[in-house]
Structures are given as C-alpha cells and as structure tokens.
Legacy VTK file of the C-alpha trace (Angstrom):
# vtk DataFile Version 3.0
C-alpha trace
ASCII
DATASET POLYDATA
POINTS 397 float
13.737 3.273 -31.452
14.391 3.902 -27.778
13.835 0.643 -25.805
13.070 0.690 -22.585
15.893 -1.197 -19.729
13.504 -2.530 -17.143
16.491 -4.172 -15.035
15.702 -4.355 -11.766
18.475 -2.145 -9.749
19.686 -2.497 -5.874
19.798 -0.267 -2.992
20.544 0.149 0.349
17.253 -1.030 1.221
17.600 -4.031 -1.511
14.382 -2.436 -2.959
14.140 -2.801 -7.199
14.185 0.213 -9.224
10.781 1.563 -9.571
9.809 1.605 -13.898
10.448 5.584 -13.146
13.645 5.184 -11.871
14.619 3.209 -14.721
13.671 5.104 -17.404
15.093 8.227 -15.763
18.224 6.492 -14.903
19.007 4.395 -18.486
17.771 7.226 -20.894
19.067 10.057 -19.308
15.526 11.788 -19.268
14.389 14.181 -16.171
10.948 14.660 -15.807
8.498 11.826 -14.956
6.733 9.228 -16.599
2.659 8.709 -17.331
1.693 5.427 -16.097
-1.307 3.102 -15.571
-1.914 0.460 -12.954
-0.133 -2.161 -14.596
3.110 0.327 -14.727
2.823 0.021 -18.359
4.334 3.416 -20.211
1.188 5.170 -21.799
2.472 8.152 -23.487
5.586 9.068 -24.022
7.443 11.461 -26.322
10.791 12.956 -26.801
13.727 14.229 -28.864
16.729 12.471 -28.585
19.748 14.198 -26.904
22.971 14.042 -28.848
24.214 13.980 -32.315
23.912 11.467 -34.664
25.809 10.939 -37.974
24.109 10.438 -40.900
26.181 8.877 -43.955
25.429 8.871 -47.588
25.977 9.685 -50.555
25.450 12.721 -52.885
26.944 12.619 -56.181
29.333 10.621 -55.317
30.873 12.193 -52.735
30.516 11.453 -48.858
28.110 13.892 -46.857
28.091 13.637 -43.164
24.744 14.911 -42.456
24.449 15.980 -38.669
21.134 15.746 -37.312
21.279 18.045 -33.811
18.840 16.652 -31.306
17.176 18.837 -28.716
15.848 18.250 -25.454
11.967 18.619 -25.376
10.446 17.783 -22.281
9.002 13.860 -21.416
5.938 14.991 -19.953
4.276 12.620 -17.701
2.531 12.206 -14.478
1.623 9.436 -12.442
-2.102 8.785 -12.606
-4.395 11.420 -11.536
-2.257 14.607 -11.597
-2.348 17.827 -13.172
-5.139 15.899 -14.663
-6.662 15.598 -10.957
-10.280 16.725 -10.155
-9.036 17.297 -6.772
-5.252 17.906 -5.815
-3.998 18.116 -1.836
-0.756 18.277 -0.013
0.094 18.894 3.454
0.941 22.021 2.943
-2.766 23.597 2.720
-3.878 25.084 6.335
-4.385 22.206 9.213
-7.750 21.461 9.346
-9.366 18.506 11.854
-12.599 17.779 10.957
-15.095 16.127 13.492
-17.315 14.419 11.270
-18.041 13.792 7.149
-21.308 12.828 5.669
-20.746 11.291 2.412
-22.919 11.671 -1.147
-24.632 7.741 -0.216
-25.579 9.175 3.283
-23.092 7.381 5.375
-20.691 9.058 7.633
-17.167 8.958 9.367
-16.596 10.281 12.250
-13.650 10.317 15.153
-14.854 8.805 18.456
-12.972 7.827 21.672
-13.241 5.467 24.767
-14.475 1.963 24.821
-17.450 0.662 22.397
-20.563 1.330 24.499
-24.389 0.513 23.813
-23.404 -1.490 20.385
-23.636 -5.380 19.570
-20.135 -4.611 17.874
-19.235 -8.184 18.342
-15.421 -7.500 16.207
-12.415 -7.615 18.493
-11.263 -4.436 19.201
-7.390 -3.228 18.872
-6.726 -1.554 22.003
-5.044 1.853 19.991
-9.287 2.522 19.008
-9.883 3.186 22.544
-7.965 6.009 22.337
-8.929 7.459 19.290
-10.637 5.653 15.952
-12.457 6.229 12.395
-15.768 5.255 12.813
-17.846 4.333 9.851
-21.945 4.725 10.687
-25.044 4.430 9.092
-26.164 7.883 7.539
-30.034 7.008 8.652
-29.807 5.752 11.975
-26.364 7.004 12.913
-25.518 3.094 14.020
-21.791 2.048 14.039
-21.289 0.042 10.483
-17.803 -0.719 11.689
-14.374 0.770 13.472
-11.713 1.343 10.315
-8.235 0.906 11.315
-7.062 4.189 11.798
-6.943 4.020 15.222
-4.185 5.864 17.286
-3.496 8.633 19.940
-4.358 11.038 17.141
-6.958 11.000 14.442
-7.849 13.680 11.872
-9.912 13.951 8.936
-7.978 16.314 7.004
-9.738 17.506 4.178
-13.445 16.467 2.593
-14.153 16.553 -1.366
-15.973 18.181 -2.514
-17.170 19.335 1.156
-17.959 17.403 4.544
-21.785 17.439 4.167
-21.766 15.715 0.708
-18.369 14.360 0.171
-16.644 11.673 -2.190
-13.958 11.292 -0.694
-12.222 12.195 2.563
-7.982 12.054 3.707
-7.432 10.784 7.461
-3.928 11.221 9.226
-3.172 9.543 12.337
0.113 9.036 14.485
0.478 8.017 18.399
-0.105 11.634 19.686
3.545 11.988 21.676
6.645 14.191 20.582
8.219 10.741 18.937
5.497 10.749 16.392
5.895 14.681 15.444
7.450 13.480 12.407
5.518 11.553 10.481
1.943 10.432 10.057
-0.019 7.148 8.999
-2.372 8.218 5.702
-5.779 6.619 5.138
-8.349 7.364 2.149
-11.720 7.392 2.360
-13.565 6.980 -0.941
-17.364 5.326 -2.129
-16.718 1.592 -2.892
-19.495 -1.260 -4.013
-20.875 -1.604 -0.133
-20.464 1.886 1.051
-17.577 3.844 3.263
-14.128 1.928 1.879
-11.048 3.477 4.431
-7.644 2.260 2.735
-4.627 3.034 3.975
-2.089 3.966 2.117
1.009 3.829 4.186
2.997 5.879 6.804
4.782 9.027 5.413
7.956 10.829 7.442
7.948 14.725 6.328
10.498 15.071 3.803
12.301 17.934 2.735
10.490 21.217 2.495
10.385 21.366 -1.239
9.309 18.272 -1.759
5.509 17.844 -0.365
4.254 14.526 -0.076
1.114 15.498 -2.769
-2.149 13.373 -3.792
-4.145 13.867 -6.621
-7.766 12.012 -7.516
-9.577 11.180 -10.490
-13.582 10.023 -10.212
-15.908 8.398 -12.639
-18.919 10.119 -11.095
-18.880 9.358 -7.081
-16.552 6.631 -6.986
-12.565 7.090 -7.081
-11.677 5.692 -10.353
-7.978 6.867 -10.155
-5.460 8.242 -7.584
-1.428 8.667 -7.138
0.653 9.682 -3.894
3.927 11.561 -4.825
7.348 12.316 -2.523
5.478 10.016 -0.512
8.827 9.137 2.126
8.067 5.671 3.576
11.300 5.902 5.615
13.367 3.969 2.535
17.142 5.880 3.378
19.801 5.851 0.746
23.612 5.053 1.458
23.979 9.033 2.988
21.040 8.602 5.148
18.475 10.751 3.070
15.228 10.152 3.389
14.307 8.375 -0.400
10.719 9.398 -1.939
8.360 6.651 -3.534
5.057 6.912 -5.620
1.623 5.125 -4.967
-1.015 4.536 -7.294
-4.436 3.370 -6.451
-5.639 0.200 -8.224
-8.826 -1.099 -9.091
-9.203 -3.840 -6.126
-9.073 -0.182 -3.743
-5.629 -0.403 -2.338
-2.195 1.732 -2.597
0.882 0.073 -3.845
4.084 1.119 -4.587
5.308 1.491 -7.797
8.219 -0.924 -6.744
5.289 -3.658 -6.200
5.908 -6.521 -8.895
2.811 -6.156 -11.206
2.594 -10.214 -11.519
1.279 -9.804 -7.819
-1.634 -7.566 -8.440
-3.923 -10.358 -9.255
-4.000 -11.472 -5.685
-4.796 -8.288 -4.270
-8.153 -8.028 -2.690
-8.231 -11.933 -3.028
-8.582 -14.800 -0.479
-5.533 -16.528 1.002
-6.170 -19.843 -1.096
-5.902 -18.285 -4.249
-1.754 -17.741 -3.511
-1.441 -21.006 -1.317
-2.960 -22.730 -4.481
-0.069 -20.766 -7.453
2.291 -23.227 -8.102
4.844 -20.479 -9.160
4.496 -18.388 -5.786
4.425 -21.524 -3.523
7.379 -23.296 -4.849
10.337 -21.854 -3.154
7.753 -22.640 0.014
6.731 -25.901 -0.342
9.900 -27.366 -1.208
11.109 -26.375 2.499
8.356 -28.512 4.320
6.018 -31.336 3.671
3.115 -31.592 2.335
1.188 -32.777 5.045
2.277 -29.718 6.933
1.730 -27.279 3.911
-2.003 -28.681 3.963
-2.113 -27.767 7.470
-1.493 -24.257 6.821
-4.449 -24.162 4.180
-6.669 -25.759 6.206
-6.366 -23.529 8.889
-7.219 -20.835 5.996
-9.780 -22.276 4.383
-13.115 -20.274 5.904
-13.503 -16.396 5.188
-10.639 -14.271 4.667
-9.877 -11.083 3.631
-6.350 -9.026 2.466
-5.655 -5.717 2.222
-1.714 -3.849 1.058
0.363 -2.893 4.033
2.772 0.113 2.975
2.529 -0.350 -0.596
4.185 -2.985 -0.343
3.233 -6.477 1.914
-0.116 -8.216 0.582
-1.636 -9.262 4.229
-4.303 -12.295 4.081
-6.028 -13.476 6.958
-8.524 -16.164 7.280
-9.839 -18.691 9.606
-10.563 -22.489 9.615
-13.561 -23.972 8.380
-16.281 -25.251 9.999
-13.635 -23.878 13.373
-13.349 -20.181 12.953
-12.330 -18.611 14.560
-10.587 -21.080 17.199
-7.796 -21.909 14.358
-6.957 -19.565 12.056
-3.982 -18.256 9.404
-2.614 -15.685 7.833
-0.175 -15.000 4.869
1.816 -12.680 3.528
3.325 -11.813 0.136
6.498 -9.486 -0.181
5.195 -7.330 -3.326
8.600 -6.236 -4.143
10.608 -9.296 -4.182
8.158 -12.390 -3.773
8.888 -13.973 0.109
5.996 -15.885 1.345
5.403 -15.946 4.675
2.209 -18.579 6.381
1.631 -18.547 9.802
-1.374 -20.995 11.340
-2.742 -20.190 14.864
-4.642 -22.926 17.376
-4.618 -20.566 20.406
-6.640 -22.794 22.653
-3.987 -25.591 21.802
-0.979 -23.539 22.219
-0.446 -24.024 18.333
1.741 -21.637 16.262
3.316 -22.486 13.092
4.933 -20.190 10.594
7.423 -20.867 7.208
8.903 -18.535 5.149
10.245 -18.667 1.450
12.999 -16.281 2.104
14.927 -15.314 5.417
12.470 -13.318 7.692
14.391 -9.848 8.425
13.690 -7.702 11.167
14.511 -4.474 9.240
11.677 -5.283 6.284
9.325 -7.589 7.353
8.695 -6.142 11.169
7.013 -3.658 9.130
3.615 -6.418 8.597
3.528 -7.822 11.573
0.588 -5.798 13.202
-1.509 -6.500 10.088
-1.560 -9.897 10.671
-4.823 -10.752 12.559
-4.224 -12.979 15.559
-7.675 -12.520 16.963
-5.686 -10.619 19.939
-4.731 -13.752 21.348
-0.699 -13.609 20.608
1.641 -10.520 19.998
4.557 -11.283 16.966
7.835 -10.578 17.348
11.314 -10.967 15.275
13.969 -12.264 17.270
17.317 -13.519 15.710
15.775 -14.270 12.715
12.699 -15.663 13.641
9.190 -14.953 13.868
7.873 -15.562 17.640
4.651 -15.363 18.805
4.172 -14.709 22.224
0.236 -15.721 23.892
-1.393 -12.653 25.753
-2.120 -14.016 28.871
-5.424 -12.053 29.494
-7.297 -13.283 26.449
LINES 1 398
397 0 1 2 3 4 5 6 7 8 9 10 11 12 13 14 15 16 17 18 19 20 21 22 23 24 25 26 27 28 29 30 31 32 33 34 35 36 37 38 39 40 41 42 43 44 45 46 47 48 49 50 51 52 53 54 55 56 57 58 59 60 61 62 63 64 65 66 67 68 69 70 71 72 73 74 75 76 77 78 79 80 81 82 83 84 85 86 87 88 89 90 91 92 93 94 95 96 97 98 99 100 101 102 103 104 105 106 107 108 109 110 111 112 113 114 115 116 117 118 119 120 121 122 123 124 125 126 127 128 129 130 131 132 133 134 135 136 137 138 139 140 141 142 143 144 145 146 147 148 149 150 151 152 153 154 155 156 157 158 159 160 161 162 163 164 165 166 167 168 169 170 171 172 173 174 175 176 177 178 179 180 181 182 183 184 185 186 187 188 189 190 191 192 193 194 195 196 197 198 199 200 201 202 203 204 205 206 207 208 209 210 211 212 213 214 215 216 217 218 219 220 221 222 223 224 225 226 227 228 229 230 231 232 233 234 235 236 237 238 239 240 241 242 243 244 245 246 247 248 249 250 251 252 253 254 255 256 257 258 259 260 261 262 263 264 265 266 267 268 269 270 271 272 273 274 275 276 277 278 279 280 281 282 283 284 285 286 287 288 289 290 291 292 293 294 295 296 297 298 299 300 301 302 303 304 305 306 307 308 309 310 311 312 313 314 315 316 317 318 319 320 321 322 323 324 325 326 327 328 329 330 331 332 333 334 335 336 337 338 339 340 341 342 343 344 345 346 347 348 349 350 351 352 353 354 355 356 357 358 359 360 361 362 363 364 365 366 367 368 369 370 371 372 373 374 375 376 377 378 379 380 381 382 383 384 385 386 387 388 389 390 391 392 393 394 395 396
C-alpha cells in the first residue's frame, strides 16, 4: 500500500509543502493530484515504478519471481479542470468589458470619479475614485455597493456564458503605471445567496510563457459550485530567484485559498471574529503573552458586526466593531492560514487608542502583505517598522 508522507517541508519563503508537492516529491510521481476542498486525495491510481522480488517456493526449489512495474500516468486535476464547464487563461485575446448583466438581473460595471447623487453612506478607499467595480441593481440601475477592486486600472475580462446573461464574470486590476506592467490583482464574480459576490482571489506576477496562470469553473445550475486557479505566481521566489507557482481552489464559504492553507482553518472562513478569539487551541500561544483583562479588551472592541474575507490565499482578515459603539471603537484580526500567527489589533480613534498582539513575530516580508485589508474606518494607515506594527492617525479624518 502506498501511504501518503504529508510532512510539512520548508522553503525560502518558510511556506509548507502544498499536499501536491508532497505527493509529487515523496512518491516520485509527475503529474498532479485530484483534490477536494478539504485537500483530501479523491482518486488516485498508479503502477508502481521499480522491481520488486517476489520469493517462494515451487517444488522445493527457490523462484525469484520479478514483478516489472510500469509507469501509468496519476491522473488528476485540481477541482474544476478538464472537467470545467468553462476554462480561461490570460492568454485568450484582451478584452475590457464596460459592463455585465448577470442571469438574477444585477449588473457590474466600471465607473470612475467620486460617488455622486447616492446615499452610499460606506467609507470610500480613495484607489475607487480612480477606477472601481460597481455592483447595481439590475431594475433601477441603483449602486448596491463599490467591490474592492478598485485601482488605476479595472477590467472585466471575460463574461460566462456572455455579458447580457452571465454567471460569472473575471476582473483584473493593477495601479495603471509601467511598475504594475507585470502583474495584476484577480477578482471573481459569481451568483451567491444575496446576489453579485466579487472575491478576490489574489495578485498574480506573469510567469513564464509556458506556464499560463489558468482557471477553470464548475456550476450547479447558476451558482459556482467549484473552481481552481493553476501556475497562479503570487510572487513566492525559490532559493535561485524563480518565480514559484501555487494552486487555489474555491471553497464553499466563496473565497480562494491556497492549497498551502492549513485545512483546520477553514472553519473560520466566512465567520465572525469571536468565533477564533473564543478557540482555545488558536488563542493560546496569544493569550498566554498578555492578560486577560486586556485580551477581553480586544473582544470587546469586536463584539458588534463583522465580517472576513481570505487575503492572497492565504491571511483570514476579520473586522468588526464594538457594540452598542460602532463604529467609534473597533477591531480586527487576522489568522496566518499557512502557519497559525494571530494577529488582534483594537482601534479607539477618537481616544488616540491603538492596541495590537501577535502570537508569532510580525515580519515585514509576510505579513505587510494584510495590512490594507484590515479596516481602520480610514482613520489610521499601518505600517511595519522594526518589527512592529504602527499605526499612524490620518490627520484629515
């Protein structure tokens, strides 16, 4: 029986072996691997590689039976494949589409400038008054809200099955200057519950030429029931300086997340804050680096409506605001899906109040990477300095 290592490797980038990389890596195996959201191995089949030696017995005399092996292949493919319903890489002809109407009789469209003529009472990043996603009302054509791909440049790249009736919809966006030539942040657009979901699914440098990033989807009807991102190159490097390709796979809250994300974390994704401030397990490499008292603090300051969504494929991001006081105080926390860190961070802007611990050692290199995705109502800008996380009041808000 072929058992299957799932030792968690190292890297430049101190990122674990994806369940892929394993099984390539310990069984000697090339192809890839069918998986499910849970990175559980679905199907697999093979015929061992090698020789192996066979004693016994045959009239008394010793017979070495050898049994020849013979590569077949391991087929597999990450969710939503060959098996796709609809398959599309960057490598199709550009095409910038205006505006999508979707199946329910919503629509997203690209706008610019400032917000005029709405009761849009949501605070505004100031990259959507250059360009944003808009998300409107199919009826009366009023804004339902501004997504958050917001940038210089915004595209809708392609529309499934067409932009009159669509299902789903891919959005590109990058800061429009010759710095951001090379790579793009990717956002899908797909039927949830409520309407118009947009999910991002992280930002993607071009890799090499013969490896395209490339997405396939799966639907039960009109809602995206299954999705994976291949060659998707987050900017991970190995020791050489090569650009290192990772796989996402769409799970059932509607997020991306790396294949590298612990599975033990998916639980909390799409959740509110409270629900990891109250696991004992994640919290306690936290909690036994400050008191209580000031650990309640934290969840107080959390303890109204919240949200989360996946940064990357990687960072869970959870905002929330105080009770009773949102949204003058207000939190936020964040969960390394790869190797566990907990990060909380409480905000009293009108009392000069920030507060932030951290599990693990806050790195500039991995966790700068979250800090725009934590929602500070505008009121402070985060930065890494030496170490530390620093928030810094704007002084016009």
């Amino acid at each position: 029986m072929l058992m299957l290592n799932r030792r968690q490797g190292s890297k430049k980038s101190g990122f674990g072996v994806s369940p892929l990389q394993s099984l390539h890596g310990n069984l000697g195996i090339k192809g890839e691997v069918v998986i499910d959201m849970n990175w559980d191995i679905k199907n697999f089949g093979a015929r061992l590689v090698g020789a192996f030696l066979l004693r016994r017995n045959l009239r008394n005399l010793p017979m070495a039976f050898l049994l020849l092996g013979c590569i077949a292949s391991v087929h597999a493919q990450p969710n939503g494949s060959s098996s796709s319903e609809y398959m599309w890489d960057e490598s199709q002809p550009y095409t910038a589409l205006d505006k999508v109407r979707f199946s329910n009789g919503q629509f997203i469209q690209v706008a610019e400038g400032k917000v005029t003529g709405q009761s849009y009472s949501q605070p505004i990043r100031e990259e959507c008054e250059y360009k944003r996603l808009e998300v409107r009302n199919g009826n009366s054509g009023s804004l339902q809200y501004i997504s958050g791909a917001c940038d210089g440049v915004v595209h809708i790249r392609a529309a499934y099955p067409d932009e009159k009736n669509a299902k789903l919809a891919i959005v590109t966006t990058n800061c429009g200057g010759t710095m951001c030539s090379t790579w793009n942040d990717h956002y899908v657009v797909f039927l949830g519950e409520s309407g118009i979901r947009v999910t991002r699914v992280g930002s993607s440098f071009y890799g090499p030429k013969h490896k395209i990033t490339k997405y396939g989807f799966g639907f039960d009807g009109q809602r995206l029931s299954r999705s994976s991102v291949i060659n998707f190159y987050d900017g991970t490097e190995n020791d050489l300086g090569d650009l290192v390709p990772s796989t996402r796979i769409f799970v059932k809250q509607g997020s991306y997340v790396d294949t590298r994300f612990d599975k033990k974390f998916l639980r909390f994704v799409g959740e509110h804050p409270d629900v990891v401030l109250g696991d004992e397990q994640v919290r306690a490499a936290l909690v036994q680096k400050i008191k209580p008292e000031r650990f309640r603090a934290f969840r107080a300051a959390m303890s109204g409506p919240g949200w989360s969504s996946v940064h990357n494929g990687r960072f869970l991001v959870m905002n929330a605001c105080m009770k009773s006081n949102c949204p003058w105080e207000f939190g936020a926390v964040v969960l390394d899906g790869f190797t566990g860190a907990l990060h909380i961070m409480r905000f009293a802007p009108d009392e000069n109040i920030f507060e932030q611990a951290s599990s693990q050692p806050i790195k500039e290199n991995v966790d700068g990477n979250w800090l725009s995705e934590v929602d500070t109502q505008q009121r402070f800008r985060l930065t890494i300095d030496g170490g530390r996380l620093r928030a810094t009041k704007l002084r016009d808000r």
